[in-house]
N, C-alpha and C positions, 0 to 999 in steps of 0.2 A: 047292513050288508046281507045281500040275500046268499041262502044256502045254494052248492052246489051237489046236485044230484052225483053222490058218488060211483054208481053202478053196482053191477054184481059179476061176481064171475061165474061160470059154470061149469064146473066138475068133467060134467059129461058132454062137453063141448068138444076137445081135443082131439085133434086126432092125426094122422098121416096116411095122406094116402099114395099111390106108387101110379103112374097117367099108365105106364107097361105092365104093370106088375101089381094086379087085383087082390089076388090070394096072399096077398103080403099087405094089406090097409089094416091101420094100426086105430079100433075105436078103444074107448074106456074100457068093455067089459073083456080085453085082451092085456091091458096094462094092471102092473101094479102099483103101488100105492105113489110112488116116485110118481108114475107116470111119463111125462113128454115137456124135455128142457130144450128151448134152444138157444147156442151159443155164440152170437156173431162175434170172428176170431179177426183178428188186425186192424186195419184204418180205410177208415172210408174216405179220408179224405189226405193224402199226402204232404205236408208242409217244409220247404225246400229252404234251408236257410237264407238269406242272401245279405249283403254290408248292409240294410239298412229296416231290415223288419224280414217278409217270409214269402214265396212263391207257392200258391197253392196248387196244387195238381191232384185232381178228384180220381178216384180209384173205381173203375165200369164195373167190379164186383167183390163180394167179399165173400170169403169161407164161412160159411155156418154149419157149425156143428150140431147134430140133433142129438139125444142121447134118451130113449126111449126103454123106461121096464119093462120088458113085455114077459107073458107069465109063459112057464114052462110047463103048465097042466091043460093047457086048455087047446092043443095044436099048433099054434103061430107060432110060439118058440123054437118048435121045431122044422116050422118049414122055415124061419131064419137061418136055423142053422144049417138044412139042406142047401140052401140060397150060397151060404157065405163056404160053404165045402165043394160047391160048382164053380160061382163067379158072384165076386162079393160088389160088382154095379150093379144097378137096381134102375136107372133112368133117370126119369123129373120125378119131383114128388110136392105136393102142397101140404105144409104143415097148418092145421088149423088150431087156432089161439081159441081159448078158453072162456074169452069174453068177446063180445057182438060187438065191440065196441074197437076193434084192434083186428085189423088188415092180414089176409093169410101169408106164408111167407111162401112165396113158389120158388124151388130150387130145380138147378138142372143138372146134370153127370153127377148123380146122386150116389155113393157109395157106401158100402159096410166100412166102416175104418176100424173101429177094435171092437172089441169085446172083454167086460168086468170080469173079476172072477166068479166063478159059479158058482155058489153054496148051494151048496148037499145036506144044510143039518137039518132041513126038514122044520124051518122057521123064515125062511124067504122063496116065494113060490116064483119068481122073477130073475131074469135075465137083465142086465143093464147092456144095451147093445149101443154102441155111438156108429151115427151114418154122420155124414162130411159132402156137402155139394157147394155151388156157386149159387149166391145170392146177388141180381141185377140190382146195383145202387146208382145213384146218378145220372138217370136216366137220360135226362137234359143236355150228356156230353154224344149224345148220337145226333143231336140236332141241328149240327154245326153246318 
């Protein structure tokens, strides 16, 4: 059996960036250790009971949650939090994955959804902020 080349990831690959919103792109030397998770949240694909097995009905988008460390020493912290104290949408945004090998995820009507609690004890230099947008799945149900 021949081996498979299992890849590599890269650290300082990740990132988010904002298509309206420049001064808020999120690379590695703005995050902290966490870094940049993302969460695709519900079903992409709906299945309808019916008497005798299931109706599938495909879902044209899914929520993904992003939830990005971003450090609160180094400015972007802070212009988050100016962002999210004005208006907490941000637009499109491309999240890019960590390994070359795995497709970026483009979202649209991108927004701030919460924010972690902030330590102050002067042993976490980061922010946990979660954004929330629509992720196109399914693409093949516009081709009808």
């Amino acid at each position: 059996m021949a081996a498979i080349n299992q890849g590599t990831i890269n650290r300082l690959r990740g990132s988010v960036s904002f298509v309206d919103l420049p001064d808020l792109n999120v690379t590695p030397a703005y995050l902290g250790k966490e870094m940049i998770s993302v969460n695709p949240q519900g079903e992409i694909t709906h299945q309808i009971p019916s008497a005798t097995g299931v109706v599938t009905s495909p879902e044209p988008y899914q929520i993904v949650e992003v939830a990005i460390h971003v450090l609160r020493t180094n400015g972007l912290g802070e212009r988050f939090k100016k962002r999210w104290e004005k208006l907490s949408t941000l637009g499109d945004a491309v999240i890019r994955s960590d390994s070359s090998e795995f497709s970026d995820y483009n979202l649209t009507n991108v927004s701030i959804k919460s924010v972690d609690p902030i330590k102050q004890n002067g042993e976490d230099a980061g922010v946990m902020i979660h954004l929330q947008g629509a992720y196109q799945v399914n693409a093949d149900l516009y081709n009808v």
